[in-house]
C-alpha positions as CSV (number, residue, x, y, z in Angstrom):
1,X,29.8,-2.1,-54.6
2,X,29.0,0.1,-52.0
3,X,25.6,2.7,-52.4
4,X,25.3,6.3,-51.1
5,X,22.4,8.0,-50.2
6,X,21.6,11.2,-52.1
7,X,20.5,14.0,-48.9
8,X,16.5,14.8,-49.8
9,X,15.6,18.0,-51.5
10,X,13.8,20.6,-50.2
11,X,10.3,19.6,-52.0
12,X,11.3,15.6,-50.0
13,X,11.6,16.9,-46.9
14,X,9.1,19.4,-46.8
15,X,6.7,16.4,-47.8
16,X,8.7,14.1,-45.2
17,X,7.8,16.6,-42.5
18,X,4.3,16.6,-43.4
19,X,4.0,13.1,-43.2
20,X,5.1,12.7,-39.9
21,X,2.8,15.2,-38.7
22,X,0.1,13.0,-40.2
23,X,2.1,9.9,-38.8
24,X,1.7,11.6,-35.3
25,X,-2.3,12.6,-35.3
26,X,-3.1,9.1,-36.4
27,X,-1.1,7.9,-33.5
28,X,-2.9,10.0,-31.4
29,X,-6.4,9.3,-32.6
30,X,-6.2,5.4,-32.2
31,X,-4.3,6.1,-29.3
32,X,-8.0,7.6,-27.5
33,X,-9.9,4.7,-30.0
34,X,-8.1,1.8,-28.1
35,X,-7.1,2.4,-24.6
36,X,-5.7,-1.2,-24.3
37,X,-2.4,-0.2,-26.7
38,X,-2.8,3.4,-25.5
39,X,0.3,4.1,-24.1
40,X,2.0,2.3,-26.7
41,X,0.3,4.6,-29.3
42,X,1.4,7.5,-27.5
43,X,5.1,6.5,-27.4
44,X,4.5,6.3,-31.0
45,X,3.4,9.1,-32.1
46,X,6.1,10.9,-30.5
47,X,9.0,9.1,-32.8
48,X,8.4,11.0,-35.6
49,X,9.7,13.9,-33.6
50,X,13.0,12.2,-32.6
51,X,13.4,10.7,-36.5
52,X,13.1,14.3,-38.0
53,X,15.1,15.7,-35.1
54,X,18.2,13.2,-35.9
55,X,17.7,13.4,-39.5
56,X,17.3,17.0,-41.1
57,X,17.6,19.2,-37.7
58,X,16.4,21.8,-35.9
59,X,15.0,24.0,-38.2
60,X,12.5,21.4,-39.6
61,X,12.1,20.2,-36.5
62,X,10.2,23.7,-35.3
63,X,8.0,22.9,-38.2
64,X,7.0,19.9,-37.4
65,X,6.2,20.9,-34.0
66,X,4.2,23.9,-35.2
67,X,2.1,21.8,-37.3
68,X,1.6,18.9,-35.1
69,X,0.9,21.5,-32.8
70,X,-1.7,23.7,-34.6
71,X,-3.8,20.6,-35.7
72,X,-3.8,19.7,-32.4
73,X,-5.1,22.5,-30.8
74,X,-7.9,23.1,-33.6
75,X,-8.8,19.7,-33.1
76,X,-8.3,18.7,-29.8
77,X,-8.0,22.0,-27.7
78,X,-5.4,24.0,-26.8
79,X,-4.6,21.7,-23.7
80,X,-4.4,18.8,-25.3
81,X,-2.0,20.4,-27.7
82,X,0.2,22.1,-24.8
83,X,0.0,18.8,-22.9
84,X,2.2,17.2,-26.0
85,X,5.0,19.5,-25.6
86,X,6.2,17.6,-21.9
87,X,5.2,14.8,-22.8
88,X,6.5,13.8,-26.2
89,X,7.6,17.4,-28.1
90,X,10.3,18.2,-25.4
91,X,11.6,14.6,-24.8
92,X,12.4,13.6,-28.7
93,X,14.0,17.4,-29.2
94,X,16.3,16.3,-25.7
95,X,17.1,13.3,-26.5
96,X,17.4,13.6,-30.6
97,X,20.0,16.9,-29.5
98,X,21.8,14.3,-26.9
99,X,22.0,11.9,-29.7
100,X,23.5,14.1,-31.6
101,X,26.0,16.2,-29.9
102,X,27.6,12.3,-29.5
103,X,26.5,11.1,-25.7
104,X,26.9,7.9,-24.6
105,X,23.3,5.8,-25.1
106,X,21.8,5.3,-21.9
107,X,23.4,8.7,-20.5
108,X,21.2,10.4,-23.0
109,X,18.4,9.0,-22.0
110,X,19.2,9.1,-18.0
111,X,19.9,13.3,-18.5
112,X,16.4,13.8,-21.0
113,X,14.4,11.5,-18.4
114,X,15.5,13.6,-15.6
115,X,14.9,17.2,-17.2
116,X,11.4,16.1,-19.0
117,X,9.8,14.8,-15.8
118,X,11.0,17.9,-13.9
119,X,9.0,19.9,-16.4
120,X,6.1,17.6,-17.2
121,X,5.6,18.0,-13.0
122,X,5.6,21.6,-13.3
123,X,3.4,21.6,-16.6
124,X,0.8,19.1,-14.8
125,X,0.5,21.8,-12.3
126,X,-0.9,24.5,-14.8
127,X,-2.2,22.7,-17.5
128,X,-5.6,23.3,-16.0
129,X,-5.3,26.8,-15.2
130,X,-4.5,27.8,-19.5
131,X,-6.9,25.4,-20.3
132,X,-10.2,24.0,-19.3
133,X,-9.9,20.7,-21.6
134,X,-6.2,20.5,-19.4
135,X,-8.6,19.2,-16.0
136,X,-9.0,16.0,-18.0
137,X,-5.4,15.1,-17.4
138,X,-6.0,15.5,-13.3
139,X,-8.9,12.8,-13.8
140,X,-6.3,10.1,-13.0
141,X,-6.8,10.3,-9.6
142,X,-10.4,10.9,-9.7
143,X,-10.5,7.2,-11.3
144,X,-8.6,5.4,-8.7
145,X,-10.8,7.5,-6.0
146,X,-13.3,6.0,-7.6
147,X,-12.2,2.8,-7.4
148,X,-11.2,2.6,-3.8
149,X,-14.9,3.8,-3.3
150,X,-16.4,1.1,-5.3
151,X,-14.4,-2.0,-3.7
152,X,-15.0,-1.0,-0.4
153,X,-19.0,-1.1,-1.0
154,X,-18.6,-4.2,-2.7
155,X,-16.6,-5.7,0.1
156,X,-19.6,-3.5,3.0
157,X,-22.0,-5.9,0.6
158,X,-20.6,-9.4,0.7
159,X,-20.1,-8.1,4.6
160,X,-24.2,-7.7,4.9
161,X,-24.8,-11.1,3.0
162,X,-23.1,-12.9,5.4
163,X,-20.6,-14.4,2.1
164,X,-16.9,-14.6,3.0
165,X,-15.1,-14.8,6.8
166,X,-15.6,-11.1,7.7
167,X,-12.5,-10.6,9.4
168,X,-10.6,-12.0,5.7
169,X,-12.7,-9.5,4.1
170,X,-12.2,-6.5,6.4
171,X,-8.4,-7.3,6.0
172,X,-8.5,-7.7,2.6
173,X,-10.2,-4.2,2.5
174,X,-7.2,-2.6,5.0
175,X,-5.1,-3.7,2.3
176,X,-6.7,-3.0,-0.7
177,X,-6.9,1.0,0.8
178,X,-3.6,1.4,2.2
179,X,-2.2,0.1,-2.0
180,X,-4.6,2.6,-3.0
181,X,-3.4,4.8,-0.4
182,X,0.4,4.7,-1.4
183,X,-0.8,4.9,-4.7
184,X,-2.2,8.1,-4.7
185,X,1.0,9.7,-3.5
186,X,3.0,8.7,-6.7
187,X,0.6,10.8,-8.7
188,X,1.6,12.3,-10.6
189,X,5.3,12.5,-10.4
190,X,6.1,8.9,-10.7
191,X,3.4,8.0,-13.4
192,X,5.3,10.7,-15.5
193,X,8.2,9.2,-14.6
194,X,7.2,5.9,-15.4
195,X,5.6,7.5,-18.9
196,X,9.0,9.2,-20.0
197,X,10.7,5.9,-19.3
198,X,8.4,4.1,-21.7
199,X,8.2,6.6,-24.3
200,X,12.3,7.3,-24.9
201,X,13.2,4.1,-24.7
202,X,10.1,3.2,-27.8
203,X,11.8,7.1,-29.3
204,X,15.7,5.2,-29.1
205,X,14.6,1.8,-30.5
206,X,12.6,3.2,-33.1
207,X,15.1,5.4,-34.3
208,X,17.4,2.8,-34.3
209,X,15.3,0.6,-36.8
210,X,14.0,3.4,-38.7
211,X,18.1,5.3,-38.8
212,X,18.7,4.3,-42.1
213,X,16.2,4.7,-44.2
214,X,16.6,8.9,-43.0
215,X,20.1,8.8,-43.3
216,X,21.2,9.3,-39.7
217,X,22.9,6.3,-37.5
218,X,22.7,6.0,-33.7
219,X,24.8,4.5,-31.0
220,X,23.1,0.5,-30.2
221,X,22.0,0.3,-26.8
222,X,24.6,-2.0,-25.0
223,X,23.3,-5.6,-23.9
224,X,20.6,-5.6,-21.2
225,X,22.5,-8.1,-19.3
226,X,25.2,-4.7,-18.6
227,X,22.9,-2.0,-17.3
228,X,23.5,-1.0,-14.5
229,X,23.0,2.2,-12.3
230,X,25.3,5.1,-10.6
231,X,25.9,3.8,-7.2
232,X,24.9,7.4,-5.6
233,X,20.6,5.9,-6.7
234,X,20.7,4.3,-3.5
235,X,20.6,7.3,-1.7
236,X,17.4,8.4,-3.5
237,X,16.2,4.4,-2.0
238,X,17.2,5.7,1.6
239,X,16.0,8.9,1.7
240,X,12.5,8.0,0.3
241,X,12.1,5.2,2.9
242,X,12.7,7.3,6.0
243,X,10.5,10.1,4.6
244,X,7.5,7.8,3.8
245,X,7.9,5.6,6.9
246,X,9.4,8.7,9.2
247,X,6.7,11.2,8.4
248,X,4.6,10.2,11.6
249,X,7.6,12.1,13.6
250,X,7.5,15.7,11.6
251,X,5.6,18.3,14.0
252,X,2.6,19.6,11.4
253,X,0.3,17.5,9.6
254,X,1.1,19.5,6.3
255,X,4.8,18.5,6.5
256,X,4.0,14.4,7.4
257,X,1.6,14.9,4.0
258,X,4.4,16.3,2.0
259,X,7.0,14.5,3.2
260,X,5.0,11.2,2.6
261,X,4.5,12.1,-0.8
262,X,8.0,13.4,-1.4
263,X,9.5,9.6,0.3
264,X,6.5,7.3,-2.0
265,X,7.6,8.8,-4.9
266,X,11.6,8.6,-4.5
267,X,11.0,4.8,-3.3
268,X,8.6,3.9,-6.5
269,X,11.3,5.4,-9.0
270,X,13.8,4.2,-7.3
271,X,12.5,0.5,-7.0
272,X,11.5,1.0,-10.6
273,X,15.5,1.2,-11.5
274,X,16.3,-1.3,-9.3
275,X,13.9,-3.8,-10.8
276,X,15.3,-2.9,-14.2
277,X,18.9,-3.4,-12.6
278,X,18.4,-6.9,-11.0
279,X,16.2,-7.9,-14.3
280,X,19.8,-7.6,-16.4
281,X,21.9,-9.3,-13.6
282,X,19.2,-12.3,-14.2
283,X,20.2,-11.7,-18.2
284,X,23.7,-11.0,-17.0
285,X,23.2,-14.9,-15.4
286,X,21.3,-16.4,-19.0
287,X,24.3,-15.2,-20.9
288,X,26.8,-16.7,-18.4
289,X,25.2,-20.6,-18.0
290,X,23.8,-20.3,-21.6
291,X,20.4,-20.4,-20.7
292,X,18.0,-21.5,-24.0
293,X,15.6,-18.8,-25.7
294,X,12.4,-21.0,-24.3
295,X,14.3,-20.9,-20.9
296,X,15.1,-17.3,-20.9
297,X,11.4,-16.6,-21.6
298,X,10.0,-18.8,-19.3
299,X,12.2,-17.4,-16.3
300,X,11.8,-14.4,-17.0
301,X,8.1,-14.3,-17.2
302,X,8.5,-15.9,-13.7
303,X,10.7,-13.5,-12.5
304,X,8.0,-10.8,-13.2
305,X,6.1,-12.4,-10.3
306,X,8.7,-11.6,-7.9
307,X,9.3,-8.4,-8.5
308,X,10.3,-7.3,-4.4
309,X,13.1,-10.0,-5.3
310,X,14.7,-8.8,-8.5
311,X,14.3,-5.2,-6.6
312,X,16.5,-6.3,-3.6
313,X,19.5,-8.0,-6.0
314,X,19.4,-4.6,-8.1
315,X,20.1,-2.7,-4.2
316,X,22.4,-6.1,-3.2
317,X,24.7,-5.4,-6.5
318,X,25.6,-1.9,-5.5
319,X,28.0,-4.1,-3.0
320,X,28.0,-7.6,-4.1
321,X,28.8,-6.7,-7.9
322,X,27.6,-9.7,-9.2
323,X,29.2,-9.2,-12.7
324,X,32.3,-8.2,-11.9
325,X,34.8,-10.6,-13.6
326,X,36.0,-13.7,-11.2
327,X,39.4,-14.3,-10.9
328,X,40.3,-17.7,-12.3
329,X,41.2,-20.2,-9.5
330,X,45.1,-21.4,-9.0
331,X,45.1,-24.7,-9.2
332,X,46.1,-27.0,-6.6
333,X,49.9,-29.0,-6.9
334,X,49.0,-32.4,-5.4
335,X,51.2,-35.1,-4.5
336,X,50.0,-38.6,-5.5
337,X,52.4,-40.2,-3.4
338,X,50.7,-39.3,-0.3
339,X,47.3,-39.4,-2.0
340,X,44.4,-42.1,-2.0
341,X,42.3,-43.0,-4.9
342,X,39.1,-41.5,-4.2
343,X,35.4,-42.1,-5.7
344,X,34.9,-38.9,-6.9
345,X,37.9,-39.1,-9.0
């Protein structure tokens, strides 16, 4: 006996709608309360926008957002409210209207990464300008400033007590800056990159688990050990390194700045995808030799700590294609007349 769901009233979804605006500002508040799970917090209070984007549509959608967004403001400011339409508003509409209109999983999620960090970029540049409370979200790089600061006077101290082998500790300091250094350049287009990234994929998985309880289905994700990228990425991996390692040979020192920037931030995202790439070709190899659940998670927790490696076999698959399917062998016709007994037989 099969059971049907009845579609809500009115009077349900109005108090649905409401709920998930609540579901959202208590997100949001723990979210600023514990700054360990913060991101996580964040990602969350955005999946209420992609649940009642897939399940009652567009109109209610724009209510929800007008809500969420009026508390917002009257209790956090208007740039805190502002700052939610890039970064979760915008991406659950995109992706929740992707879903819909039938696109493939991880091509909806590809085309709503793309467009939300293009206008998150441009929003991060005038959030401060509409909004005073908006210079908070520029205090990123004030903090690793900061920090760059503080360990090179902690590393001028252990210098003037004599502690340490001062040339370890004035290489450890070249170092430490010229992280910080590269750093710097990838805000804050690849830390909104890296956010979006985060936050859909929480929006996709927790629309999945929460699809039918609203009514709506999604397309599963297909197995992690499958992912895999367009072939054109690597061109975003070459043309980022020789911008960040060519600028010294542009003519003004405006254009080495920018085109530094410009090649840090196209190698970070595309290292990013390429980690994500060879991580799946390592799944791709758990699924093939039947690798254990203990095993998987102990390899793969060790596989986080060569990240340069899993980076390199994402790039050495565009041309070795390590899953594509082997031909089986022909066997060989031997003649035991002519042949000896061996050991290994």
């Amino acid at each position: 006996m099969t059971m049907t769901l009845t579609p809500p009233t009115l009077g349900q979804r109005t108090l649905g709608t409401t709920l998930m605006t609540g579901w959202t500002l208590v997100a949001l508040f723990l979210a600023g309360r514990l700054p360990l799970l913060g991101a996580v917090l964040m990602a969350l209070a955005g999946l209420p926008a992609m649940v009642v984007g897939m399940a009652w549509g567009a109109a209610w959608f724009a209510l929800y957002t007008g809500l969420t967004l009026a508390l917002t403001s009257w209790l956090g400011g208007g740039g805190f409210a502002l700052l939610l339409v890039p970064m979760l508003l915008l991406p659950a509409a995109l992706l929740a209207g992707l879903a819909r209109a039938g696109l493939a999983p991880l091509r909806a999620i590809a085309a709503t990464l793309l467009l939300t960090t293009l206008f998150s970029v441009a929003v991060w540049g005038v959030l401060p300008l509409i909004d005073e409370g908006g210079t908070q979200v520029w205090a990123v790089k004030e903090l690793f400033l900061a920090q760059k600061q503080e360990f090179a006077q902690k590393v001028q101290e252990f210098q003037q007590k004599g502690e340490g082998d001062p040339q370890s500790l004035q290489l450890l300091l070249e170092h430490f800056q010229a992280w910080m250094d590269f750093i710097l350049l990838l805000v804050p287009v690849t830390f909104i990159f890296t956010w979006h990234l985060v936050s859909l994929a929480v929006f996709y998985l927790g629309a999945l688990a929460l699809g039918s309880r609203f009514g709506f289905s999604l397309a599963p994700l297909p197995p992690f050990s499958r992912w895999r990228f367009d072939w054109n990425l690597i061109w975003l991996f070459v043309a980022g390194w020789f911008l960040f390692h060519g600028a010294d040979l542009v003519g003004p020192a405006g254009a080495q700045d920018l085109c530094r920037r410009i090649g840090a931030n196209c190698l970070a995202i595309s290292k990013l995808l390429y980690f994500i790439a060879g991580l799946s070709i390592v799944h791709f190899w758990f699924d093939s030799y039947k690798i254990s659940s203990p095993n998987r998670i102990g390899l793969s927790c060790l596989a986080l700590l060569v990240t340069n490696l899993l980076v390199w076999l994402g790039i050495i698959d565009v041309w070795a294609d390590f899953r594509a399917p082997k031909s089986p062998s022909t066997p060989m016709i031997r003649n035991r007349d002519d042949e000896e007994d061996s050991f290994f037989d």
